[in-house]
C-alpha positions as CSV (number, residue, x, y, z in Angstrom):
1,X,-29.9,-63.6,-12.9
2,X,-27.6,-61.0,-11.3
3,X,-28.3,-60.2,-7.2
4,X,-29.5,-57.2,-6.5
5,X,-28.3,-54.7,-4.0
6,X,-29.7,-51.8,-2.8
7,X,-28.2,-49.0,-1.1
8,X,-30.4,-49.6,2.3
9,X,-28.0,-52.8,2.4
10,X,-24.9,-50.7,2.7
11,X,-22.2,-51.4,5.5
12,X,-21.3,-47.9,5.7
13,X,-21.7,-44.6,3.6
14,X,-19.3,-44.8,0.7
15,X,-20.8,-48.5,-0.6
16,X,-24.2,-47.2,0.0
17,X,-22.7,-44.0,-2.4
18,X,-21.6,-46.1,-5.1
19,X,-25.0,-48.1,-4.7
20,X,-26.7,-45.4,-5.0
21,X,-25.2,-44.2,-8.1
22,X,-25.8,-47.8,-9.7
23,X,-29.5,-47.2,-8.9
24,X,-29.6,-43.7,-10.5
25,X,-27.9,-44.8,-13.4
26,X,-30.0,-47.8,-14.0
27,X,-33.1,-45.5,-13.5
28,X,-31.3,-43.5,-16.3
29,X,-30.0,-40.6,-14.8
30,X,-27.0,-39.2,-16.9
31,X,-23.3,-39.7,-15.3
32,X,-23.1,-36.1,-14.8
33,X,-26.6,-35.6,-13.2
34,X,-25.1,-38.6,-10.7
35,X,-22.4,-37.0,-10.0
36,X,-23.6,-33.5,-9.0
37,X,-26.6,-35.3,-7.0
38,X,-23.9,-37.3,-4.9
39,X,-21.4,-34.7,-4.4
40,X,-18.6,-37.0,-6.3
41,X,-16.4,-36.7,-9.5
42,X,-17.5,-37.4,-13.2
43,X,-14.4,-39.7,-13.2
44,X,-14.7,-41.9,-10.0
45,X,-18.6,-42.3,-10.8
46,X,-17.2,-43.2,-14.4
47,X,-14.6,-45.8,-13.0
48,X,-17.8,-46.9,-10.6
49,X,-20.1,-47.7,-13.1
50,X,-17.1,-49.5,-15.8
51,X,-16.3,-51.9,-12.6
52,X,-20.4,-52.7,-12.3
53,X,-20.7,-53.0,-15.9
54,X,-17.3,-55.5,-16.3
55,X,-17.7,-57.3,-12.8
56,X,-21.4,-56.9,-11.7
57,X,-22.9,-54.9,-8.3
58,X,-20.9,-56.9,-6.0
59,X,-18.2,-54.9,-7.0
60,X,-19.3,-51.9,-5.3
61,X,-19.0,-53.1,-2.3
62,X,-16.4,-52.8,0.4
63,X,-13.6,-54.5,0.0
64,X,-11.2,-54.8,2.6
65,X,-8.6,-52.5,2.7
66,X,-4.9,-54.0,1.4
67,X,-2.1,-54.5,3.6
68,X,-0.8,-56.0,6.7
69,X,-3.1,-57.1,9.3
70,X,-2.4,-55.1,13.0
71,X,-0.3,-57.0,15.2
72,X,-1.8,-55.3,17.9
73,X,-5.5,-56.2,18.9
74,X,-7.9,-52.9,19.5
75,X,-7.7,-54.2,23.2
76,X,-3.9,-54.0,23.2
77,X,-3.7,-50.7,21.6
78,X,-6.5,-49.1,24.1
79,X,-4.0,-51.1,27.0
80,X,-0.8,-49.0,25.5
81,X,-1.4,-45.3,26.9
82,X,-2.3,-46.8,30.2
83,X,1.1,-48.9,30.4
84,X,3.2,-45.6,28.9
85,X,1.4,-43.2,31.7
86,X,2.8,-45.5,34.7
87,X,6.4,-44.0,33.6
88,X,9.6,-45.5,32.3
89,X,11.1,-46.7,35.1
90,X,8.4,-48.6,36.2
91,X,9.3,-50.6,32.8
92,X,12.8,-51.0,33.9
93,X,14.6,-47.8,32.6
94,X,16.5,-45.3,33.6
95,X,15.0,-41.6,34.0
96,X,11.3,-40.7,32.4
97,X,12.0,-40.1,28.5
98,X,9.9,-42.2,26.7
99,X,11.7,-42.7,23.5
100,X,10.7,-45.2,20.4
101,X,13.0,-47.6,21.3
102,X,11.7,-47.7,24.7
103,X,8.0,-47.8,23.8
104,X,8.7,-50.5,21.1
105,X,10.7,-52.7,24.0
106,X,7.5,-52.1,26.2
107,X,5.1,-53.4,23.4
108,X,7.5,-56.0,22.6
109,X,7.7,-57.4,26.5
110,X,4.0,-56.7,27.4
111,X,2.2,-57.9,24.1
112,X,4.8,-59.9,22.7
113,X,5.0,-58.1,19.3
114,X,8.0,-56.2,18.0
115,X,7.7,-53.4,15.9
116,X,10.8,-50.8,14.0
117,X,11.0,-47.8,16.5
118,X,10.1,-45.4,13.2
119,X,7.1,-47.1,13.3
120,X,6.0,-46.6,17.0
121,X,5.7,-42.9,16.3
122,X,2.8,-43.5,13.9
123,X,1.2,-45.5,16.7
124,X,1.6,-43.5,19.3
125,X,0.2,-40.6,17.1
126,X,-2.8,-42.8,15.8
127,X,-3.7,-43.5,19.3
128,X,-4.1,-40.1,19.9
129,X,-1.0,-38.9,22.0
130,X,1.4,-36.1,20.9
131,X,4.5,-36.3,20.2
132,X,6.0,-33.2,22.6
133,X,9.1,-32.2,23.7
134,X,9.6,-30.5,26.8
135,X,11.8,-26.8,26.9
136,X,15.6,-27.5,27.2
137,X,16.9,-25.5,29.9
138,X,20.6,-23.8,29.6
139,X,22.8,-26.0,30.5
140,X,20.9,-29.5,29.2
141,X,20.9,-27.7,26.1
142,X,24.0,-26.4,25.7
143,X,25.7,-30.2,26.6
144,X,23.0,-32.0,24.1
145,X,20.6,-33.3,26.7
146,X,17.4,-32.6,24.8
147,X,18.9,-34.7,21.7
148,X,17.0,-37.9,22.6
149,X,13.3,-35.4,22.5
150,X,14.6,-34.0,19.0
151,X,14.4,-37.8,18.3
152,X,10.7,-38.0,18.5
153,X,11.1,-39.3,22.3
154,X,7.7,-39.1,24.8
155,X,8.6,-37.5,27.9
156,X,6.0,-38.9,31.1
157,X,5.0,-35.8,32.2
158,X,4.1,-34.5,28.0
159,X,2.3,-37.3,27.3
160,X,-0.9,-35.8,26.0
161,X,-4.5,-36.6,24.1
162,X,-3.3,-34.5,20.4
């Protein structure tokens, strides 16, 4: 006897979608009626109902996404902003650009977890801060000062909620 599921049961709005659809289509609504009633395409309601049909119900439900776990906890991440705002050289460097290579040697001494510098931009974005670089005046720019910015560095003082 296959377990039943209904769409009340759903851990968040797409499984209770494809639920749904399951229920409409065993109550013999046509794919196409589904689809139009749901707001979704003929063809992912189509691959819905093939994987119910070849691996039963439970294969509308979430699945946890693929990949590499975070090495960060939600705790550490919310802790990052706070350590970047106190400034780099209260971190132990020179001057207040905050570069990737900087941030990533702050994660990697606070938290204990080393990440590629390319990839501490998409952190710093996903937490919410922009990436900004402050206005070169003359003579920095003329002599290459604002290089390290062009970079994709954080400066203290343009650290901001995107």
């Amino acid at each position: 006897m296959e377990k039943t599921l209904s769409s009340q049961q759903a851990t968040d709005w797409r499984e209770g979608r494809r639920l749904r659809a399951w229920e409409l289509r065993q109550e013999g609504w046509k794919q196409r009626d589904i689809a139009r009633a749901l707001g979704v395409s003929k063809g992912a309601l189509s691959q819905w109902m093939k994987r119910a049909k070849q691996e039963g119900i439970e294969a509308l439900k979430h699945r946890t996404p693929p990949g590499a776990k975070a090495r960060l906890s939600e705790g550490e991440r919310a802790k990052l902003p706070e350590l970047l705002a106190r400034g780099a050289p209260a971190h132990g460097f020179r001057g207040e650009v905050w570069t990737c290579a900087r941030v990533a040697e702050v994660i990697r001494k606070e938290f204990g977890v080393s990440y590629h510098p390319a990839h501490v931009s998409r952190l710093v974005r996903a937490l919410g801060l922009s990436l900004q670089k402050p206005a070169a005046s003359g003579q920095s720019a003329r002599r290459g000062g604002h290089k390290a910015l062009e970079r994709g560095a954080l400066e203290r003082g343009a650290l901001a909620r995107a």
